[in-house]
C-alpha positions as CSV (number, residue, x, y, z in Angstrom):
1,X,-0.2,-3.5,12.8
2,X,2.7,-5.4,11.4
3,X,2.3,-7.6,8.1
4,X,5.1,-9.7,8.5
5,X,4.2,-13.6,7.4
6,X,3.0,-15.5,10.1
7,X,2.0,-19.1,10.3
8,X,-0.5,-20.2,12.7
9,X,-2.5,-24.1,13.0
10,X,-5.8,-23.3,12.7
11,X,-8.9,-25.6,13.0
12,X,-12.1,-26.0,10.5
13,X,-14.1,-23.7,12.4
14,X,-11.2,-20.9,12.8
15,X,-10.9,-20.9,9.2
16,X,-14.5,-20.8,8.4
17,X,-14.4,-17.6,10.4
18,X,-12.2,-16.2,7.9
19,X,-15.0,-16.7,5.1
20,X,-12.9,-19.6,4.3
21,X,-13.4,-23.2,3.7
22,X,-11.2,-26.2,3.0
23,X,-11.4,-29.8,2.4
24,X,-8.4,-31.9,3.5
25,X,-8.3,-35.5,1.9
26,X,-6.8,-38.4,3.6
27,X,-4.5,-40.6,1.7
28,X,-4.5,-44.3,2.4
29,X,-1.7,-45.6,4.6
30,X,-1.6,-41.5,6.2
31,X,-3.5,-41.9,9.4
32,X,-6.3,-44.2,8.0
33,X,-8.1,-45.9,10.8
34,X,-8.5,-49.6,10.9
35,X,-10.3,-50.3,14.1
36,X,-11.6,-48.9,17.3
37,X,-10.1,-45.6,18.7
38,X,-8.5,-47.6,21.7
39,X,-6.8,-50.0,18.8
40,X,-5.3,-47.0,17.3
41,X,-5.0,-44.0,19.4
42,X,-1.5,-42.7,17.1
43,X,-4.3,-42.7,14.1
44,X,-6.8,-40.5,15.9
45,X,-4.4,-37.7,16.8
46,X,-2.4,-37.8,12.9
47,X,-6.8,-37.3,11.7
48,X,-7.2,-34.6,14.1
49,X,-3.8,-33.0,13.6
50,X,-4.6,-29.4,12.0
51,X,-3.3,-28.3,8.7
52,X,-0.3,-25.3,8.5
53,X,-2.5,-22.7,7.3
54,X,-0.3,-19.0,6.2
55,X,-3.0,-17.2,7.8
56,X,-1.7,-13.3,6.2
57,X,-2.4,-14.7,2.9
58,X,-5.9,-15.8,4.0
59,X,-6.5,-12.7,5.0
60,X,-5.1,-11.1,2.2
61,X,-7.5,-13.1,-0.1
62,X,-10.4,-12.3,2.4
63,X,-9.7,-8.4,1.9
64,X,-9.4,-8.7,-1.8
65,X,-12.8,-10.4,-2.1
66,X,-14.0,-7.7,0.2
67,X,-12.2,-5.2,-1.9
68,X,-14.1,-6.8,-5.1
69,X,-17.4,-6.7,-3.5
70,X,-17.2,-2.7,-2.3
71,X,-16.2,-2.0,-6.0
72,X,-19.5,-3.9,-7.2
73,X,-21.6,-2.3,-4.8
74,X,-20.7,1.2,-5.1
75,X,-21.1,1.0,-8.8
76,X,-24.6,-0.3,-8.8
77,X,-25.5,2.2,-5.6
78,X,-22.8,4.6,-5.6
79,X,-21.3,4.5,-2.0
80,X,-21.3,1.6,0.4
81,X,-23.7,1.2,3.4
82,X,-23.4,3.8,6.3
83,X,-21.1,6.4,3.8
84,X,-21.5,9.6,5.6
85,X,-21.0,11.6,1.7
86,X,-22.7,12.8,0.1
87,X,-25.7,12.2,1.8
88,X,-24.3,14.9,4.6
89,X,-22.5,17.7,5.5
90,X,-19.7,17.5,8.0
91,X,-19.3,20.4,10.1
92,X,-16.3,20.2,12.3
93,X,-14.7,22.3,15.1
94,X,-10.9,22.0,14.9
95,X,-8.3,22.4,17.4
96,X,-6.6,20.9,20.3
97,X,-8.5,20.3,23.8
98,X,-5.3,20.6,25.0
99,X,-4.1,24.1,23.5
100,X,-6.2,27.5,23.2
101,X,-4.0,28.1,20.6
102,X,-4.5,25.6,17.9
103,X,-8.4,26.6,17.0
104,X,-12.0,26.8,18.7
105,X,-12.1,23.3,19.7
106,X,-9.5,24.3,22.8
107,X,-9.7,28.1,22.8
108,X,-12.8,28.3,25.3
109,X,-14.5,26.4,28.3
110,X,-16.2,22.8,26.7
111,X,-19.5,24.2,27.5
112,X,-19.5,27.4,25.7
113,X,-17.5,26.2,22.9
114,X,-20.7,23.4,22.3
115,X,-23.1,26.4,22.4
116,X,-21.3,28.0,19.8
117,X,-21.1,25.0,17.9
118,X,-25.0,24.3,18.2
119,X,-25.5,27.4,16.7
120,X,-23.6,27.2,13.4
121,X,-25.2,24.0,12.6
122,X,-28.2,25.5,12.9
123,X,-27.0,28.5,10.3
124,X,-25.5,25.7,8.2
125,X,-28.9,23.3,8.3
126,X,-31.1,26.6,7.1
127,X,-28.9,27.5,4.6
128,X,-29.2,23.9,2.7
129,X,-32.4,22.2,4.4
130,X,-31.6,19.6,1.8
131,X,-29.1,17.9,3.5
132,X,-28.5,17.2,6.8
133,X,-25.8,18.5,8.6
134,X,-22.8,15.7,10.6
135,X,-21.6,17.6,13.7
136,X,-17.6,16.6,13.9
137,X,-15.2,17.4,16.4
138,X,-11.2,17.1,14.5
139,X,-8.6,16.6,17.2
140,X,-4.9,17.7,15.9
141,X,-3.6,14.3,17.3
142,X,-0.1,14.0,16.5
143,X,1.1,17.7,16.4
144,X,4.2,18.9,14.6
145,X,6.6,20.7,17.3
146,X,8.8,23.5,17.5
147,X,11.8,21.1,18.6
148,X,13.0,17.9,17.4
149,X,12.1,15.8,20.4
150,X,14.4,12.8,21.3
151,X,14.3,11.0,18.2
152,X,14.5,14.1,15.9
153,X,10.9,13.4,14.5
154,X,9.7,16.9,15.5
155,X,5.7,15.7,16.2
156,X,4.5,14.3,19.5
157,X,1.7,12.6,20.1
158,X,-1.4,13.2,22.4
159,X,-2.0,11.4,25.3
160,X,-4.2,8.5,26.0
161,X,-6.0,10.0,28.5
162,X,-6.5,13.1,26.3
163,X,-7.3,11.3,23.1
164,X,-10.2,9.1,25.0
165,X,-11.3,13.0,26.8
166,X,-12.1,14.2,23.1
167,X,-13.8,10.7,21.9
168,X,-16.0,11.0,25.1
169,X,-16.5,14.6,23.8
170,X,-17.8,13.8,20.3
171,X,-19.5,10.6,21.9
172,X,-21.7,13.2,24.4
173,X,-22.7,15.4,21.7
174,X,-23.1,12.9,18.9
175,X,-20.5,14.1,16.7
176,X,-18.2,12.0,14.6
177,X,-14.4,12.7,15.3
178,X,-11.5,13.1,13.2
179,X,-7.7,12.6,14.3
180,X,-5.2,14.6,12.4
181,X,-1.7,13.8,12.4
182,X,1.1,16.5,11.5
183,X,4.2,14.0,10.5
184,X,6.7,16.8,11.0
185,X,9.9,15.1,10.3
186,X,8.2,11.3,10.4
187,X,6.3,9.9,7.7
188,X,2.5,8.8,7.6
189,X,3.5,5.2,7.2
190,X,5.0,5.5,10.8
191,X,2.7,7.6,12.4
192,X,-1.0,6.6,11.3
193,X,-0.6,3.2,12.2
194,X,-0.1,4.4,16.0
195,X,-3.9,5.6,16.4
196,X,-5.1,2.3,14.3
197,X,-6.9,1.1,18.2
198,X,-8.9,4.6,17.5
199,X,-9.5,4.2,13.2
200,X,-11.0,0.8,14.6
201,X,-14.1,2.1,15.8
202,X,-16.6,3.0,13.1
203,X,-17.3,6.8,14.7
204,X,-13.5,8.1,14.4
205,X,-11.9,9.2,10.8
206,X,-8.8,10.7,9.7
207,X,-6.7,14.1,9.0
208,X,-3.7,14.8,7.0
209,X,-1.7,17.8,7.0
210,X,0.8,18.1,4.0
211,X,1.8,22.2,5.5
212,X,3.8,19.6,8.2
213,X,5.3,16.7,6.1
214,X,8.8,17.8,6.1
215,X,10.5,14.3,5.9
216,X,11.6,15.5,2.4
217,X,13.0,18.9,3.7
218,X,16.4,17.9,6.2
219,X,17.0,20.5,8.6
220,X,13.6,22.5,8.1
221,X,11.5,23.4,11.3
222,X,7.9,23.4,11.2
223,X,6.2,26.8,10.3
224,X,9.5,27.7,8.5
225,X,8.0,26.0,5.2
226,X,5.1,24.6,3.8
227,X,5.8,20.7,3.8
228,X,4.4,18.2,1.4
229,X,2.4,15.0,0.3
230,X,2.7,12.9,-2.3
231,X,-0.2,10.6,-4.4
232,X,2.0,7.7,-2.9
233,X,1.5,8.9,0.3
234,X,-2.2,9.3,0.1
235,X,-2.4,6.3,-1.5
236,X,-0.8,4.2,1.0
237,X,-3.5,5.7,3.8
238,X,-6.2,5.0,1.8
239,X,-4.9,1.5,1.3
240,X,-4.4,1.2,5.4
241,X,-8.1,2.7,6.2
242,X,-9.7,0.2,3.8
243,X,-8.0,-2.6,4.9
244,X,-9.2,-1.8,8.5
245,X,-12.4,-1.0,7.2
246,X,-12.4,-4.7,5.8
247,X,-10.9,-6.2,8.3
248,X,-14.0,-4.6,11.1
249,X,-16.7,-4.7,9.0
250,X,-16.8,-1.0,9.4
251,X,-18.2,1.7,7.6
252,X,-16.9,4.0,5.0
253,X,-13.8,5.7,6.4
254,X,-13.6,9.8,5.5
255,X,-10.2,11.0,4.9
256,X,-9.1,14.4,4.7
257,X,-6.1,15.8,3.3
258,X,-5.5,19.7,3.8
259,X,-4.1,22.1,0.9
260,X,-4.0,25.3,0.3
261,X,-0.9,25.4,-2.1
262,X,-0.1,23.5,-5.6
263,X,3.1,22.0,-4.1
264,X,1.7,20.8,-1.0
265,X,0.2,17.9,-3.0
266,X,2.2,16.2,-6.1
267,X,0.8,14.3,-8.5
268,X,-3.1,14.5,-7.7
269,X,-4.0,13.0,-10.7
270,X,-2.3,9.4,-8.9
271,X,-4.5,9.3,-6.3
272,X,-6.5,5.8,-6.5
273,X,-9.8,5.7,-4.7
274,X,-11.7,2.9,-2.8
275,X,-15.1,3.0,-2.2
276,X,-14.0,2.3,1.9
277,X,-12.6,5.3,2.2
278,X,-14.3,8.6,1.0
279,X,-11.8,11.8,-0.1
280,X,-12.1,15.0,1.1
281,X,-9.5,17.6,-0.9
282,X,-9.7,20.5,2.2
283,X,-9.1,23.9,1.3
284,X,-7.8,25.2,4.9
285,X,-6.0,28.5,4.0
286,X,-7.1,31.9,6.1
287,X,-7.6,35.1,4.7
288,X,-10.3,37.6,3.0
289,X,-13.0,35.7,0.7
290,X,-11.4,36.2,-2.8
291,X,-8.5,35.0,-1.8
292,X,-10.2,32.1,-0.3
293,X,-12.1,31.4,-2.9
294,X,-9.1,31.7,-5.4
295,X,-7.4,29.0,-3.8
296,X,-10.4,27.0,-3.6
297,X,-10.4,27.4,-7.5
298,X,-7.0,26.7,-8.3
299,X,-5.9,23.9,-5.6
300,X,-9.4,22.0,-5.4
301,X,-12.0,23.0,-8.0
302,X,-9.6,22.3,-11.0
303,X,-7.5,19.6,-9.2
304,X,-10.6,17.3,-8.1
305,X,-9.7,14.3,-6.2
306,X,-13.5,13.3,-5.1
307,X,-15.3,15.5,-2.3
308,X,-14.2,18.9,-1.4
309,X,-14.0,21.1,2.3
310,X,-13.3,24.3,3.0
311,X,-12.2,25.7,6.1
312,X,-13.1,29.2,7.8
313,X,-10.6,30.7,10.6
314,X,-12.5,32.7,13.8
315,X,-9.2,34.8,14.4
316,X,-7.8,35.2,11.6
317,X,-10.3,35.5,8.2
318,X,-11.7,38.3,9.7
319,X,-8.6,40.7,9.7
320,X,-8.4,43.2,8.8
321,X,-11.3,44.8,8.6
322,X,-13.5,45.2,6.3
323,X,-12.5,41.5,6.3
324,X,-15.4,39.0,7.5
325,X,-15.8,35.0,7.8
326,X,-18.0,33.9,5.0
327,X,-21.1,33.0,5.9
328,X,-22.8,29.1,5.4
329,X,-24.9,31.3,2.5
330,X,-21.6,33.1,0.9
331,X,-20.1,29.6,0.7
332,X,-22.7,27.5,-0.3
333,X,-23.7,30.3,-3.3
334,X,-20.3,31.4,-4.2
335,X,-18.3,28.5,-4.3
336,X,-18.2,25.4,-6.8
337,X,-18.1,22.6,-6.2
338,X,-20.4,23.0,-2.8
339,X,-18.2,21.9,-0.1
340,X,-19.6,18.8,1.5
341,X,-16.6,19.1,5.0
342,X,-17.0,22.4,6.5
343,X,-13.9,23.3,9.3
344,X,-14.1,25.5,12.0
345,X,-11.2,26.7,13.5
């Protein structure tokens, strides 16, 4: 979406669909009429003649009121109408449809993979009957790449035709969906805006993957470090999802941001929340339970940002053995906060 000032005529009734009303005052001598219509047809048209209206800074007052209003409602109720937290837990399967190597949403046949996925939110709705469980799929949308590409941006974005195959997925088995984008050498500020035809639709939310922002590292390939996120940067897509949400009349947008290192988000403490878009600090490092659970202590227990996930790897958490996944009971008793985004992948 671009920002740049525009200036459009606009009628009465185009304005009033803005929220916005206005009262134009004719001066005497300026397109008064003095007789019939026929007498004085110039007069009619300078009367009818809309006003020069800067329609960004309409709508730039329209969100702030918006923006005013959230705030007042969330304090006197806590979360805006249709927020999915913390009145549920998300439950996600995370991959690629594309790839069998990026998690379980791709690794097996659609059918068998749903299945599965029936039957841990099941597991996860018995272990806390107290709040319902949010099926999710999360789609790695824009995926960082092993070479640079054309324009040196090392990330390359999913199809159309496969990004409306996963909506149709969630769609069919009523899960919400979230699209994760992995800026490799680009910047969230140039890549979010390019699923904004998506974030428009009040079903499909947002990932953010700091282990592939490597616009600060020149020269570094993915999976040769661990990349970074600034408060700034979060900032700036919190400020982009509420403005959509305001601008659509949509609900509460979730937003989460993956860490599973200090350095992988600076300056935590910046972070300014809206009441349109709903946090979730995502603890999405494999391994054996106490050193998941140490990292969900140190980066996200005693750096809060607002609502909390935790991630649990098929392949991976469970090697070596005796090595195991932890279980919806393990992690519900075991860790604190309770982690209202639980990822699958």
């Amino acid at each position: 979406m671009s920002y740049f000032r525009t200036f459009t005529r606009l009628t009465a009734p185009a304005l009033a669909s803005l929220g916005l009303a206005f009262t134009l005052t004719t001066l005497p001598g300026c397109g008064s009429r003095s007789g019939t219509d026929t007498e004085n047809p110039a007069a009619v048209a300078d009367t009818t003649k809309p006003a020069v209206v800067d329609t960004v800074k309409l709508k730039l007052e329209a969100m702030r009121r918006d923006s005013l209003k959230a705030d007042s409602i969330a304090k006197k109720n806590g979360q805006l109408p249709g927020a999915i937290l913390p009145g549920h837990r998300i439950i996600a399967f995370y991959g690629n449809i594309r790839s069998k190597g990026m998690g379980i949403l791709g690794r097996e046949p659609k059918e068998q993979m749903f299945r599965k996925f029936e039957g841990v939110l099941k597991e996860w709705q018995a272990a806390d009957p107290s709040i319902p469980v949010q099926p999710a799929l999360h789609n790695v949308t824009i995926t960082a790449q092993g070479t640079p590409g054309k324009d040196g941006k090392w990330r390359l974005m999913n199809s159309k035709a496969t990004i409306e195959e996963v909506i149709s997925w969630a769609r069919e088995h009523k899960c919400i969906l979230f699209l994760d984008v992995q800026p490799g050498h680009s910047t969230l500020q140039v890549e979010v805006p390019k699923l904004e035809q998506y974030l428009k639709q009040p079903d499909i939310h947002l990932g953010i993957d700091p282990e592939f922002s490597l616009s600060t590292m020149p020269g570094v390939r993915p999976n040769q470090k661990i990349g970074t996120l600034d408060a700034k940067d979060v900032n700036w897509t919190i400020n982009y999802l509420s403005k959509l949400v305001s601008e659509n009349k949509l609900p509460p947008k979730v937003l989460t941001v993956h860490r599973f290192t200090r350095k992988m988000l600076t300056n935590y403490k910046n972070i300014k929340l809206d009441p349109r878009v709903q946090v979730v600090m995502h603890m999405d490092g494999h391994g054996e339970p106490t050193l998941k659970k140490d990292s969900y202590h140190d980066y996200i227990q005693t750096e809060p940002v607002q609502y909390t996930g935790f991630k649990l790897f098929y392949e991976y958490d469970a090697r070596p053995k005796p090595h195991h996944i932890m279980t919806p009971k393990e992690v519900l008793t075991e860790l604190t906060p309770k982690p209202l985004y639980i990822q699958y992948q």
